[in-house]
N, C-alpha and C positions, 0 to 999 in steps of 0.2 A: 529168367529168374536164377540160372547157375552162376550168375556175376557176382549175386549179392550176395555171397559166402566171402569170397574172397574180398570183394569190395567192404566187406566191412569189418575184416580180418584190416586190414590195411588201414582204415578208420582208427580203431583201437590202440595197434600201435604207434599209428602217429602222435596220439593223442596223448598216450604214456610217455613217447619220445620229445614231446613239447612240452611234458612238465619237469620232466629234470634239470636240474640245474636251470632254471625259466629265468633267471639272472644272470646265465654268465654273462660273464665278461670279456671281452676283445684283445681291449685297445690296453697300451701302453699304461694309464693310469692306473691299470687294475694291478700291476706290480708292486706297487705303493703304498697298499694298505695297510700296512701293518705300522702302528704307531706305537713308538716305546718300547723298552727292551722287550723280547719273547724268552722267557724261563726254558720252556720245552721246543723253541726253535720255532721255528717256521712252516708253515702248510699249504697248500693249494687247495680250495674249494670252489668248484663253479668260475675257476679262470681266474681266483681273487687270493692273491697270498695274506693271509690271515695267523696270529699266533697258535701255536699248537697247543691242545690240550694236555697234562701234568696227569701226575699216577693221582689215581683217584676221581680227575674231573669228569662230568658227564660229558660221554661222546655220542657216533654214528645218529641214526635216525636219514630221513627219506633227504638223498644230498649231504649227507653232513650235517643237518642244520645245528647240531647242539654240538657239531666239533671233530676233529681229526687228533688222535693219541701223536705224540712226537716220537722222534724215532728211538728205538729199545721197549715201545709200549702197546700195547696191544686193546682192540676197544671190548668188553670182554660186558654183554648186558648191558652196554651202554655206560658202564665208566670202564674211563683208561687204568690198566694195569701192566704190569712190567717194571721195568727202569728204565728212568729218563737218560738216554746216552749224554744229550744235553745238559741236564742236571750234573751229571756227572763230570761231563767235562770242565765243566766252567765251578767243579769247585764246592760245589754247593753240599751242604751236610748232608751224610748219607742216609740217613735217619726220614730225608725228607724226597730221597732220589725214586726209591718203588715202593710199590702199591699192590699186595697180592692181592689176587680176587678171593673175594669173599664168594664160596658158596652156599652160607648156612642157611639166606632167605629161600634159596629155592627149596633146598632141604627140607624144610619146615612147614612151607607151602607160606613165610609172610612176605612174600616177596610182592614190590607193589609197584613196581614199575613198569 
């Protein structure tokens, strides 16, 4: 009966290690994903280059699933904050390049996310 600690210590994390990323991707075609220009550049999620998410958008969660901040941005409660390096490079009005984090929901306790 001293096995079954460990044995199921090993159990667990396999288990957790089979659920991340339970999509990736391999092969060559997962390079390709991304259709249409990307504003905040490009990202890698689960082996799948995908657009990046802009100041403001919602990000992180288990894998990424609601997105990856672009680079100069940061996932900050689940939206991106920073400045978009991206943004900026290519030009785009500044007004629309960062995104401070708002702290006032937590503050306040309305935060509802």
């Amino acid at each position: 009966m001293s096995n079954v600690g460990p044995a199921l210590l090993l159990l667990c994390l396999s288990a957790g290690l089979a659920r991340a990323c339970k999509n990736y991707c391999l092969d060559d075609s997962c390079k390709t994903d991304v259709q249409g220009p990307c504003l905040d550049g490009v990202v890698e999620i689960c082996g799948r280059h995908v657009c990046a998410k802009g100041p403001g958008e919602s990000c992180g969660g288990i894998d990424s699933w609601r997105g990856k901040c672009g680079a100069g941005m940061y996932c900050q409660s689940g939206v991106c904050s920073g400045c978009s390096t991206h943004r900026y490079l290519n030009g785009v009005d500044i007004a629309n390049v960062c995104k401070k984090w708002d702290k006032t929901p937590f503050l306040t306790g309305r935060y509802s996310g």
